[in-house]
N, C-alpha and C positions, 0 to 999 in steps of 0.2 A: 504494500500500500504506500502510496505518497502522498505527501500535500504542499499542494502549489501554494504559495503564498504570495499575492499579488499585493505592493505598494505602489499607491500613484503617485506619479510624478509633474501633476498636470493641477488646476482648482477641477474639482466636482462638477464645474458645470460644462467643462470639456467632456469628460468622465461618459456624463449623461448625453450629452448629444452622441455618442461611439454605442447606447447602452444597447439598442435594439441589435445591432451585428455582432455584440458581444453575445447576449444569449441566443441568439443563432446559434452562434460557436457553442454553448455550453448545450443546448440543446441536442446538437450534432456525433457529443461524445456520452451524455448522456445515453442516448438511443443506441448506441455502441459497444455501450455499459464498460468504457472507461470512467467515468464521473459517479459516485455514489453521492454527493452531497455537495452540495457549496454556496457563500452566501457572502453579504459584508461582513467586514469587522467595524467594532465599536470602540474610538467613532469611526466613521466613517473614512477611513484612509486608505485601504483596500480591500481585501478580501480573501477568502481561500476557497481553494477545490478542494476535494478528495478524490483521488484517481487511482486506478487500477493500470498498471503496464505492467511491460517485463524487465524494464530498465528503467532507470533514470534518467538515459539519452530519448527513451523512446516518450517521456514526460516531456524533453526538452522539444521532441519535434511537432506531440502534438503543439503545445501553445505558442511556436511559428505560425500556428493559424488562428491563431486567437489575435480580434480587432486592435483590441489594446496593445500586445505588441508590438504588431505593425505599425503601428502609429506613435509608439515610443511615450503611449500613456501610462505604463508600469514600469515597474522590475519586477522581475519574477524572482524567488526563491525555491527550488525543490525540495524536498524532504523527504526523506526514504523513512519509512515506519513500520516496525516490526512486532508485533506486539507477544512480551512475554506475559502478560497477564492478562486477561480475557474473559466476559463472559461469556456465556456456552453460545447464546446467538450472535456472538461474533463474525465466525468462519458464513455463516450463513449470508453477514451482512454485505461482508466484504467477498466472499468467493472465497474457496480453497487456492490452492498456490497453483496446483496444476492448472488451475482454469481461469491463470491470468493472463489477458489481452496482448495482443500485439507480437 
């Protein structure tokens, strides 16, 4: 599991005019079932995914197609996340290791 950690680097109301092609993008990995979850942070300064790959390079190329990138409204952070401690609907939440994407 990872999590993409999205800070802007732009005001908010750049942010929102990019918002609609941004969830396209979230949408897209969604339905792909790289994405289990994702949302702002508080405040308001960026945001995280939660994502399923097989790498951490393979994190790095999906969000090359994420709006905000392209447009040099974020930085991105990845995070590799492994979890020693768990509860039992975990593995369910996230998927087993065999049956991660990409």
């Amino acid at each position: 599991m990872f999590i993409i950690e999205l800070t802007y680097t732009v005001p908010v109301a750049q942010i929102d005019a990019h918002m609609a092609p941004h969830i396209a993008f979230l949408e897209k990995y969604y339905h792909s079932g790289h994405f289990i979850a994702s949302g702002r942070k508080e405040p308001r300064d960026g945001g995280l995914i939660f994502a399923k790959a097989d790498s951490k390079q393979a994190v790095a190329e999906i969000i090359e197609h994420d709006p905000f990138k392209q447009h040099q409204l974020a930085t991105y952070r990845i995070i590799e996340f492994k979890a020693t401690k768990k509860n039992h609907g975990y593995d369910a939440f996230v998927g087993e290791e065999e049956d991660v994407l990409l």
